[in-house]
C-alpha positions in Angstrom: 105.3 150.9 30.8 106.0 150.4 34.3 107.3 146.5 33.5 110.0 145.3 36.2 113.1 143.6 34.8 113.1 141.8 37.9 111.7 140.9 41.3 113.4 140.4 44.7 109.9 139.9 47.0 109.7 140.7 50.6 106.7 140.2 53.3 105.5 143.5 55.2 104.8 142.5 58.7 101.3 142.0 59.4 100.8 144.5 62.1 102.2 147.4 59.7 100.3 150.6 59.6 100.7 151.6 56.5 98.5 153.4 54.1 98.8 154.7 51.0 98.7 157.9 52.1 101.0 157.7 54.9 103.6 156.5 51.9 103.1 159.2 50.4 103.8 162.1 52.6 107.1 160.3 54.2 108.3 160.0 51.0 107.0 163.5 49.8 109.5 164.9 52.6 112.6 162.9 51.2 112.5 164.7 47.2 115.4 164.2 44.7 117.2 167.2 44.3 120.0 167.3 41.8 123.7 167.6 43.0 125.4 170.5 43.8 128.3 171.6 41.6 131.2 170.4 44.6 128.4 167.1 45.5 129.5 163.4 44.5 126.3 162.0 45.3 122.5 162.7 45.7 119.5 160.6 45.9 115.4 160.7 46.4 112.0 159.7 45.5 110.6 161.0 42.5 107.2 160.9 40.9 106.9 157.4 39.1 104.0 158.2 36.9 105.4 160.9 34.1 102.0 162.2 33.9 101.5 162.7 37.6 104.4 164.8 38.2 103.2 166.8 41.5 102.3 162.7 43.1 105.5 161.3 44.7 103.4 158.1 44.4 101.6 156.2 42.1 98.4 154.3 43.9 96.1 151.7 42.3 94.0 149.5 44.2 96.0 149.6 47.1 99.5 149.0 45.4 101.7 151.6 45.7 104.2 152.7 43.2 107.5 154.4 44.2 110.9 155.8 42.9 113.8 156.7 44.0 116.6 158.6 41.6 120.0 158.3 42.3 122.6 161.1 41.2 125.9 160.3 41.1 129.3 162.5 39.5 131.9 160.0 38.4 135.5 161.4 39.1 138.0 158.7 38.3 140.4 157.7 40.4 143.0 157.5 38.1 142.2 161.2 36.5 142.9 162.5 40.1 146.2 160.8 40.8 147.6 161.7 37.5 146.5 165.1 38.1 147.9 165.1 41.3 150.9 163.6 40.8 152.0 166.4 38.2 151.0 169.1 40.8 153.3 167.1 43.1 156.4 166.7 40.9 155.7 170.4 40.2 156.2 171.6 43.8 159.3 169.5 44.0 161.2 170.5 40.9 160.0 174.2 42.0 161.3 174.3 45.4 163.7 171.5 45.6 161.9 169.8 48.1 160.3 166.3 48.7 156.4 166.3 49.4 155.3 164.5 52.6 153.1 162.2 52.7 150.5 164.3 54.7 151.4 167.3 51.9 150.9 164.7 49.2 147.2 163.5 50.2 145.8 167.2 50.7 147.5 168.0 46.9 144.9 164.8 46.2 141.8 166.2 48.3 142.0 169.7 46.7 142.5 168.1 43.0 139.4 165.6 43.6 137.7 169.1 44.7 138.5 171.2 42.3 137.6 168.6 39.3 134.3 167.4 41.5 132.0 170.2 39.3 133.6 168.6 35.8 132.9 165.3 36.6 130.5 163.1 34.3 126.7 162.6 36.1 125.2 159.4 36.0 121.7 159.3 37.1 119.6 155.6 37.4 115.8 155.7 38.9 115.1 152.1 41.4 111.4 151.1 41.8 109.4 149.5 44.2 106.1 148.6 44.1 104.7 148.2 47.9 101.6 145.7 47.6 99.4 147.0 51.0 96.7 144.3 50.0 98.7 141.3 49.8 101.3 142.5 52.1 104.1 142.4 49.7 107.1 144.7 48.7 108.4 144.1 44.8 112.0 145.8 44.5 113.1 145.7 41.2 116.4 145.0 40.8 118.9 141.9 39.8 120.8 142.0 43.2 119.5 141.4 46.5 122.8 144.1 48.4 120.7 146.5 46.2 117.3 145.9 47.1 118.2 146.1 50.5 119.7 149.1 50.3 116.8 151.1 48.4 114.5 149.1 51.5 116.5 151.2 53.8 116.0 154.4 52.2 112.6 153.5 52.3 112.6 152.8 56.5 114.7 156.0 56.6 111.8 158.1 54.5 109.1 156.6 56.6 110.8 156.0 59.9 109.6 152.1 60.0 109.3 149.5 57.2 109.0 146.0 58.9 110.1 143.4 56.1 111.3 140.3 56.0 111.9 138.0 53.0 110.1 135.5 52.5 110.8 132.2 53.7 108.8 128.9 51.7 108.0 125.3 53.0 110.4 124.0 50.7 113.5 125.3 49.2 113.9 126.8 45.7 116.3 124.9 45.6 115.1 121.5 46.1 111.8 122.8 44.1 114.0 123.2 41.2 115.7 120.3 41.3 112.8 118.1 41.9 111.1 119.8 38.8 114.1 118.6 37.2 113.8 115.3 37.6 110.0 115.0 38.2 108.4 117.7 36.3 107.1 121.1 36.7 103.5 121.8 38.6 100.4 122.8 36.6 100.8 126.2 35.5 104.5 126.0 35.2 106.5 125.0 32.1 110.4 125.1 32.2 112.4 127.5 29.8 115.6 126.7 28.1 118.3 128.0 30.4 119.1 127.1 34.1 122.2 127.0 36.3 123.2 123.4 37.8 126.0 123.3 40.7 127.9 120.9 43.0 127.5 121.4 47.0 129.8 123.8 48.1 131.6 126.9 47.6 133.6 125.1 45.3 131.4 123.1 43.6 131.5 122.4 40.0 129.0 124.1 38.1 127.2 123.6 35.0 125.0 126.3 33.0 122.7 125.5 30.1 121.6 128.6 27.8 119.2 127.8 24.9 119.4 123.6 25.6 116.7 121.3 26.3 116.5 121.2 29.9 114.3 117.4 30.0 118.0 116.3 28.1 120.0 113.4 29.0 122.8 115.8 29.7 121.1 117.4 32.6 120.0 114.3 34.5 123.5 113.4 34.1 124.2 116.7 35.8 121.9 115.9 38.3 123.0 112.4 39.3 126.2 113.4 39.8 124.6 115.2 43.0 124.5 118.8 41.0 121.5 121.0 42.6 119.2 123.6 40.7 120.1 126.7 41.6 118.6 129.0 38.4 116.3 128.1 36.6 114.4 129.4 33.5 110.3 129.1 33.9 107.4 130.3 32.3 104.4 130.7 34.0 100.8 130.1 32.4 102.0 131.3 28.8 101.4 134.8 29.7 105.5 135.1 32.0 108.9 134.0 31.5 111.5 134.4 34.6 114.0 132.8 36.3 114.0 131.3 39.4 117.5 131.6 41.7 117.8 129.6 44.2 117.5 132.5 46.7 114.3 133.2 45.4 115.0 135.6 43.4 112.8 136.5 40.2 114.8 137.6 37.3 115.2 138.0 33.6 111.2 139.0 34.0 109.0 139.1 30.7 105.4 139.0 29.3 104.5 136.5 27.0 102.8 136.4 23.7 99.7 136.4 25.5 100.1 139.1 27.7 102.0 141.1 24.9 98.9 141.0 23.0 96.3 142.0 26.0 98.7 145.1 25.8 98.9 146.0 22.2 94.7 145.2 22.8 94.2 148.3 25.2 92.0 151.0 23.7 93.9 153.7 24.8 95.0 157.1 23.0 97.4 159.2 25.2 100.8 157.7 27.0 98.8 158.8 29.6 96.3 156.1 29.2 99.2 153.7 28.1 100.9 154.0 31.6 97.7 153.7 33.8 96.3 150.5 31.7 100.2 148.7 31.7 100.2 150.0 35.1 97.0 148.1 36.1 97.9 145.0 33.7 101.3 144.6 35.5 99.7 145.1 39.5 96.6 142.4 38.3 99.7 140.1 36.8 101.6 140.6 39.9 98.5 139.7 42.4 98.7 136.4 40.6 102.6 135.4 39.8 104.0 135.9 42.8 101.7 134.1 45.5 101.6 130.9 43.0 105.2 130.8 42.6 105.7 131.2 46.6 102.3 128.2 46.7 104.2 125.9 44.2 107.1 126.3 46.7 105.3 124.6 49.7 103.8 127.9 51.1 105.0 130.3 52.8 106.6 130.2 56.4 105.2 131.9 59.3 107.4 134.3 60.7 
């Protein structure tokens, strides 16, 4: 299953050159390898599909599927000082001597050294699926400072990636709100959860988990002057998500529906199993995200 947890969208310029095959050998020049034993941290692109192993990418109708592993050795901070701190008192008991302060910090730069090859790995893989026939980028991941940061691994790979996020006619935030009071568009039903808050960085906030989001409570909320700014949706029976007000998509999952069209797929292998979810999820994608972008006003031009 390739199924993202979450979404944060972006808009490749329309001018881009890319190809899926010009994806492919950037990213084919910027492999993973595995830390070395005195290395903190290591990243690179991997191949996403397990059964394609030799394919840094994973192509299907003109979406491209990417991965990037990170590596990283976890050395606590407080393991060091203590371990420092004993060579220290050592040395002064030893020769009766204080240690400088300029002593002291190389006794802590040859401690985090020596205990870099013991320290605990921690390795996490980041997708991205990079949509060359709508012009789209997917990143999945919950926080937008991390998205960003795997899109520039990606320029750095490839030299140029031209994005930009995506801007709509009307805010998610005044969408929300409005679908609060107003009702949701065809093809949209509201979940049970959703974040309410006051102008401001100090605004009061109000968050509703498992309530009845048409309740009195909530236009209460909302006449005190609260603004949406999460929302849980579901989209045609077949996804739930939230919506943030930064247009984010989050807490991503298939329906019943779409559960079912799954478990339905005459397939054999996991082979098969990845390339039909694979193709399920792109097809799902195709039509999610451009009707929740439409139900927001449409998309600005840059």
């Amino acid at each position: 299953m390739i199924w993202f947890k979450n979404i944060q969208p972006y808009r490749i310029a329309a001018d881009h050159a890319l190809t899926a095959e010009s994806i492919a050998e950037a990213l084919a020049k910027k492999p993973f390898f595995p830390c070395g034993s005195h290395d903190l941290h290591s990243q690179g692109f991997i191949a996403p599909a397990p059964h394609q192993p030799d394919l840094i990418t994973y192509v299907y109708q003109d979406a491209v599927l990417v991965c990037l592993q990170v590596e990283e050795k976890i050395l606590p901070a407080v393991v060091v000082k203590q371990e420092a701190e004993a060579r220290i008192k050592q040395i002064e008991a030893d020769e009766g001597r204080k240690v400088g302060r300029k002593e002291a910090r190389d006794i802590r730069e040859l401690v985090a050294e020596e205990l870099r090859p013991r320290a605990f790995t921690r390795i996490t893989t980041h997708r991205v699926l990079i949509d060359l026939k709508l012009g789209l980028i997917l990143v999945d991941s919950a926080a937008a400072s991390k998205a960003e940061s795997l899109l520039v691994q990606l320029r750095e790979a490839m030299g140029s990636l031209p994005t930009r996020l995506i801007q709509t006619h009307t805010t998610p935030q005044t969408a929300m709100t409005s679908w609060l009071e107003s009702g949701l568009p065809d093809g949209f039903e509201l979940d049970k959860d959703g974040e309410l808050k006051f102008p401001g960085d100090d605004g009061a906030v109000a968050r509703f988990l498992r309530q009845d989001l048409h309740s009195d409570e909530v236009k209460q909320h909302l006449a005190t002057g609260k603004l949406a700014t999460k929302l849980g949706m579901a989209w045609n029976e077949r996804i739930a998500f939230q919506l943030t007000e930064k247009l984010e998509i989050k807490r991503l999952n298939m329906l019943d529906i779409l559960q079912d069209e799954l478990r339905d797929l005459d397939v054999e292998t996991q082979d098969a199993m990845f390339e039909s979810s694979a193709a399920l999820f792109i097809g799902e994608m195709r039509e999610f995200v451009p009707a929740v972008i439409e139900v927001l006003g449409g998309e600005l031009s840059s």
